[in-house]
N, C-alpha and C positions, 0 to 999 in steps of 0.2 A: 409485508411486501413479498410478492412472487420472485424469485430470484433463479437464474440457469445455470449453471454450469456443463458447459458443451460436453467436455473429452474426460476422462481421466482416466490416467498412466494406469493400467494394469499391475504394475509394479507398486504401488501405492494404494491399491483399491483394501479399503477394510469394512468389512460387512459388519456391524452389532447389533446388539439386541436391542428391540424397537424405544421406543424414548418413553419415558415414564409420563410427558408432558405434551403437547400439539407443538412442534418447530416449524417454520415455514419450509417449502422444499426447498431439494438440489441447491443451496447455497454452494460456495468455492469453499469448501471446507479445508483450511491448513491449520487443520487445530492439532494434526499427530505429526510427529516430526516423519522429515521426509515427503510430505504432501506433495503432488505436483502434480499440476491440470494445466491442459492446451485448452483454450477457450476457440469460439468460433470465429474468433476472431484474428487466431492464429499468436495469440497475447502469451504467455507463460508464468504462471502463478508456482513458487515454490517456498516452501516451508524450508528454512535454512538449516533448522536442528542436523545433526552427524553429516553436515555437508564439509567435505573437505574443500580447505581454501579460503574459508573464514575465519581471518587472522586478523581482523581488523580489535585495534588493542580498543579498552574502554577510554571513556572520556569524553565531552563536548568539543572540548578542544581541538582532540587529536579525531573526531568521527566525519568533519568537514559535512552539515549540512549544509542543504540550502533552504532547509522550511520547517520550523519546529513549531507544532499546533497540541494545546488541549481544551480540553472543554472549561469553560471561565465559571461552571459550576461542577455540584458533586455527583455524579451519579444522576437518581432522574427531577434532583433537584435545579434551581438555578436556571440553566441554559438547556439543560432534560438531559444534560452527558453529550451532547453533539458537539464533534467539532470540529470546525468548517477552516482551511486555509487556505490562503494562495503564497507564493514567495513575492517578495516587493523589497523594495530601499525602501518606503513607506512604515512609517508604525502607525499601522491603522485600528488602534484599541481605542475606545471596546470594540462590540462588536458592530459591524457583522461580520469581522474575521476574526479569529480564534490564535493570532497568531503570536510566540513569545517574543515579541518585541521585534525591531529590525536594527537587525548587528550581525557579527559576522557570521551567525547559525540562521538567521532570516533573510534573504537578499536576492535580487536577482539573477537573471544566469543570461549568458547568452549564447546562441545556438552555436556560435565557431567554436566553444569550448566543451563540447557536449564528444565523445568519444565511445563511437560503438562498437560492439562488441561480432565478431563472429562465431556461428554456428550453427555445423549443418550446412553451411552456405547462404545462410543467411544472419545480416545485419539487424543486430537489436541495439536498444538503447537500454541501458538497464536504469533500474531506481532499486533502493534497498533499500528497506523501512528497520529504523530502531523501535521496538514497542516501549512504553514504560506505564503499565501499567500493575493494579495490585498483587501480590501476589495469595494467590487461592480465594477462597471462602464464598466461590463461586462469581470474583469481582474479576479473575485474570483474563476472563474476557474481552473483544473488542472486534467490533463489525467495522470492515471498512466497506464505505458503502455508495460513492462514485469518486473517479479520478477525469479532470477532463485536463489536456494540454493544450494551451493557444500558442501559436507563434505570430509576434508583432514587430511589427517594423520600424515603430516609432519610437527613439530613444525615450520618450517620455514614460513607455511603459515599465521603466525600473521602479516606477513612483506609482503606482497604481494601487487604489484605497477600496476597490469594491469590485463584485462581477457585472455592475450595473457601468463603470465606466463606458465612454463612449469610445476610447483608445482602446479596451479591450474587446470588444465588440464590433470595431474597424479589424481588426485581427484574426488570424482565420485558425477555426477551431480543428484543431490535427488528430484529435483523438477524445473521445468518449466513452469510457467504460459499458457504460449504458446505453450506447446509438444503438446496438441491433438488436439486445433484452437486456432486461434488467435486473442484472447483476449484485450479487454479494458476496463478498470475503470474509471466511470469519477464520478469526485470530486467537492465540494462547499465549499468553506472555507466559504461563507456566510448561509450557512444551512448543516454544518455537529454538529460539540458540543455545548449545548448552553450554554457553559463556553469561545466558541471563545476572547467573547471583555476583556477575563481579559488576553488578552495574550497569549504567546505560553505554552506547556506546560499540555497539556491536550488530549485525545485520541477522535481523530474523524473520526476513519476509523478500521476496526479490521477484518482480516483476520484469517480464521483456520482453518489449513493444515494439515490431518491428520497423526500423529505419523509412521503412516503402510506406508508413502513414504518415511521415512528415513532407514527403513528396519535395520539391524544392524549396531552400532558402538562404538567406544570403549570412554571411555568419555574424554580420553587426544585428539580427533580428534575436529578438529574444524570446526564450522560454516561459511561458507562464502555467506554473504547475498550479492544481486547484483541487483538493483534495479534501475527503468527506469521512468522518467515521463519528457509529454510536447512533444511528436513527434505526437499526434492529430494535431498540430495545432489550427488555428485558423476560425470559422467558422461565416459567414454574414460579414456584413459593417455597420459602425456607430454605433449608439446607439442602436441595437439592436444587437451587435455581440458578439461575444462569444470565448474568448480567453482559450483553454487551456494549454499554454505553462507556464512554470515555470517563474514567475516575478518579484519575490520578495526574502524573507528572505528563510530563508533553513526548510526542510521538515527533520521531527526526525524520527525514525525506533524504537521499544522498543520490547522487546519479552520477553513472559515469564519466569521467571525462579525463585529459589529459594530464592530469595534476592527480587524482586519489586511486585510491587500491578501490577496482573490482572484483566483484564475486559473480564467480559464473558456475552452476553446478555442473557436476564431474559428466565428461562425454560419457561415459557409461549409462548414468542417470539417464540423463538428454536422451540417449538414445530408443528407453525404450518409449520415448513418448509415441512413438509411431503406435504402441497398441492401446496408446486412447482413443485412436482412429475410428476405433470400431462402436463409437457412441455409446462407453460407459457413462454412465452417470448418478451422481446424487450419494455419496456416502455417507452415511450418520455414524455416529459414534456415539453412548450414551455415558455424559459426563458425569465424573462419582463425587 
């Protein structure tokens, strides 16, 4: 799959030597810490590694998500490593959602509890992803590979068991990663937070979506996040290959709002994103 990556921070740009293998292009690569790309969509993609501000302690418990997803198989066994969720009251297993159950790290949200964030003068809504996947032997990989956001009006939607509902699809879609190209993120669970080895539990990915794509709504309306990783696959052979499919334990979803700690990268950071302006793109790294 062809994937774009519009902008990327000058300050983050790393050039290496060519790949030993065929990779698809320009992915959103936050596989080295510190990554951070403006998309065209004015979206914000950052690798959390040596980001200050990221104190969120480990645990399930104490990470408050709202949507814990993995693949119901191994790697490109089973379900081929894909794994696909939405958040719901609903426990919709098997599949076709991927989701660990629905309690209190599964569940719905609703938009009056959603709390954005400023900068630069402009409002985001943030989300910050826990990874848990293997670590090394070329499995610490993990593609995320679309996110769409619905807002619905009808309280029935806390219950919602597929993307084929009719309640979700009365619903109007605020956001898709892939409306104006099609997009991919790829991930390191062995170089994203460097709080990884105390466990899951800690933000090593953060997205932020500006406020101005949810346009109006009422705050009894609810969020329905929908989110996709592991359909890169898997790329070389042996010991030098590179598995992005979902392998292991489940991946957390958290977003900001008026009740939990968010992470916002350091205005310095932010700042230089103005010199991705200048349509860098496409950085590889060749993984060892």
């Amino acid at each position: 799959m062809i994937r774009k990556a519009f902008l990327l921070s000058a300050a983050v740009l790393v050039v290496g030597a060519a790949a030993a293998y065929a990779l698809p292009p320009d992915p959103i690569d936050l596989t080295y810490a510190g990554a951070t790309y403006t998309d065209g969509d004015g979206v914000i993609w950052s690798n959390l590694k040596g980001t200050s501000g990221v104190t969120q302690p480990a645990g399930t418990g104490i990470y408050d998500p709202f949507l814990r997803e993995h693949a119901l198989g191994s790697g490109p066994g089973g379900d081929n490593g894909i794994e696909y969720g939405m958040n719901t009251d609903a426990d919709p297993s098997p599949e076709p959602l991927d989701n660990v159950g629905a309690d209190a790290h599964t569940h719905s949200v609703l938009m009056g509890t959603l709390k954005a964030v400023n900068i630069g003068g402009i409002d985001y809504f943030s989300y910050t992803l826990d990874l848990n996947e293997p670590d090394g032997g070329g499995q610490n990989y993990l593609s995320l590979d679309n996110i769409k956001i619905y807002v619905v009006g009808n309280a029935g939607a806390a219950m919602l068991t597929s993307m084929t509902d009719p309640m979700l699809n009365a619903g109007t879609l605020k956001y898709d990663m892939d409306a104006n190209s099609d997009q991919t993120v790829w991930l390191d669970y062995d170089n994203s937070n460097t709080l990884k080895d105390h466990g899951s539990g800690v933000d090593d990915m953060q997205v932020l979506i500006p406020k101005s794509f949810f346009g109006s709504y009422a705050a009894t309306d609810y969020m329905v996040f929908v989110a996709q990783f592991g359909a890169a696959g898997q790329f070389g052979h042996g010991a030098d290959s590179q598995s992005y499919y979902g392998e292991d334990g489940f991946e957390e979803w958290r977003v900001s709002t008026g009740l939990n700690h968010t992470t916002v990268p350091e205005p310095a950071s932010l700042s230089l994103l103005g010199f991705g302006l200048v349509g860098l793109a496409g950085a590889f790294r060749r993984k060892k």
